[in-house]
N, C-alpha and C positions, 0 to 999 in steps of 0.2 A: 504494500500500500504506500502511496504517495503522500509526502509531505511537505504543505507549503511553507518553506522558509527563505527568506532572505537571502541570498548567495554576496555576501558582502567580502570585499578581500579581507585580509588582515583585519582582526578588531581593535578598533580603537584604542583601546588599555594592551594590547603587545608589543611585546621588545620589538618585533620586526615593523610595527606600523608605523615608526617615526620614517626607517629607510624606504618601502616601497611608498608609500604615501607623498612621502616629499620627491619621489621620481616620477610619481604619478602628478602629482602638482608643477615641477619644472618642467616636464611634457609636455602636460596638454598644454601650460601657456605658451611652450616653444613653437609649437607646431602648432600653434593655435595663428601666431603671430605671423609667423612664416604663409599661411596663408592668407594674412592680410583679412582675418576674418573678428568681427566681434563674438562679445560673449554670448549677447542674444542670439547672435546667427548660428553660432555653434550649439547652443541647446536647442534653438530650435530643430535645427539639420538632422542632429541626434537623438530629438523625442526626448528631451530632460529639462528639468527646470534651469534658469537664468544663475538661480541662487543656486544650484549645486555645481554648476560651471565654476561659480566664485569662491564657493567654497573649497571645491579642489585645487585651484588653482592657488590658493593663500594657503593649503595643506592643512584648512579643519575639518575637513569632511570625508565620508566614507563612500565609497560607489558599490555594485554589485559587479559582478562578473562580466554577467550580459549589457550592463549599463557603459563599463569600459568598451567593448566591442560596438556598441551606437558611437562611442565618442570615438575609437578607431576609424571606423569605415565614414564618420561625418568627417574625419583631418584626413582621411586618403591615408590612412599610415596601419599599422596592424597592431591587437595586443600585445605582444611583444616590445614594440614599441613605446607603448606607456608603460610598463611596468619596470622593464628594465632601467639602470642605469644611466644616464646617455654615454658614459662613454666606453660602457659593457659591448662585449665583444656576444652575440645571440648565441654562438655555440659554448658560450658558458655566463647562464644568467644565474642560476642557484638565488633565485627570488623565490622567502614564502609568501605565496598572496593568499592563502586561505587558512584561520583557523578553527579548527570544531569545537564543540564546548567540552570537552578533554584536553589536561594540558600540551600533551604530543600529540592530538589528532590536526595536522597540517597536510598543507599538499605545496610542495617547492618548488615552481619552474628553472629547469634543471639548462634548456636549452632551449632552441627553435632553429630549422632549419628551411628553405624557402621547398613551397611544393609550387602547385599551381597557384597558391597562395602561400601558403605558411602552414609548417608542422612545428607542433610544440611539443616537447618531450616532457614529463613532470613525474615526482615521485611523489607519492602519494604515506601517510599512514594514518590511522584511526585506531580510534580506541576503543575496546568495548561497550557498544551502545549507539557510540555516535556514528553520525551519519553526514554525509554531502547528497542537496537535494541541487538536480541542475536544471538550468533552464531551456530551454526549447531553442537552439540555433536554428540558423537557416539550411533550406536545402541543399544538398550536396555536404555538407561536411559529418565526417567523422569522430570516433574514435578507437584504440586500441588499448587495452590494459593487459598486462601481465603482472600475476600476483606473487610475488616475492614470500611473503611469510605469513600466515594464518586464512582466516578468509574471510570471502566478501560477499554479499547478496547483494547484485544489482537488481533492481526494481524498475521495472517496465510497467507501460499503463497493460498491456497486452500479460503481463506475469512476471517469475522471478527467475533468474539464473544464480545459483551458488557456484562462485570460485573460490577452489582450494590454492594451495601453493604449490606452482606450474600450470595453473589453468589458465587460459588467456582468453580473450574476446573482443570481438571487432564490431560495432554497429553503428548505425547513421546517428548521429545526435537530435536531427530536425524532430524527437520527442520528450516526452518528459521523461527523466531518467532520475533513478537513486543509487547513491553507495553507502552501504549497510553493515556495519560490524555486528552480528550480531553473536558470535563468538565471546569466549570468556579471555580470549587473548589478543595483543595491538596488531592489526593487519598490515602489509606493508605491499604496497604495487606500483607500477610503474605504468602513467600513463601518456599515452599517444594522441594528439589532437592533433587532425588535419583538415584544413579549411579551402573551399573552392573558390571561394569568389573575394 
């Protein structure tokens, strides 16, 4: 069963939210700038409010996942893009932008390499109980996970798959998906995001 939650990167009160946050705020103004664009013009282009443009851009605010990807493809640049660094080299970003309500439940972008768009490499771990609920990308993109140590219950609107450790799976993302500890031990996997457009 699905669960709506918030897909927020980093939360606000973590050690990692001062770093991706203030790269998420010198981004977007950069690339904001570079296209000679306002702040109303960019939340609007992206479907987000004025004030959360502002907010991230002074680094007091939080965005979700899918809310980064509107502000991506509104500045013509990719996830990758805003989270990392700038002057991070994509095949070594080691950014956590997500954490679960577990104090090790994180998921790290590990890397990105270009596909037809862009393939993001991430590691993943959770902790007993906790879970990542995702939101619905567009068509054509993916992902792949391979599960490293314990297991996982991914959650489909259509049903559930259990991976153990060596199990892997590949499916389109354009649905609602979950990842599920539901194990008495921290699961650890490795996942694959590839994006078409």
């Amino acid at each position: 069963m699905l669960h709506s939650v918030e897909c927020t990167i980093v939360h606000a009160n973590s050690n990692e939210a001062a770093g991706v946050l203030a790269h998420v705020s010198e981004n977007v103004r950069r690339y904001r700038s570079a296209a000679n664009m306002s702040q109303l013009a960019l939340a609007e282009r992206a479907g987000i409010s004025r004030r959360t443009v502002i907010k991230l851009e002074s680094g007091e605010a939080n965005i979700s996942l899918l809310g980064l990807d509107h502000l991506a493809e509104a500045l013509g640049v990719t996830f990758v893009d805003l989270v990392a660094a700038p002057a991070a080299q994509h095949t070594d970003i080691n950014e956590v932008t997500w954490r679960g309500n577990g104090p090790t439940s994180a998921a790290t972008l590990l890397a990105s390499v270009p596909a037809s768009k862009n393939v993001q490499l991430w590691f993943w771990v959770l902790e007993p109980r906790d879970r990542y609920n995702a939101e619905t990308d567009p068509e054509g993109w993916s992902e792949m996970i391979l599960v490293i140590e314990g297991s996982v219950r991914v959650e489909f609107e259509s049903g559930t798959t259990e991976l153990h450790a060596g199990d892997h799976l590949a499916f389109p993302t354009s649905q609602r998906y979950s990842y599920f500890n539901a194990g008495p031990a921290l699961v650890r996997f490795v996942r694959v995001v590839a994006t078409q457009k």
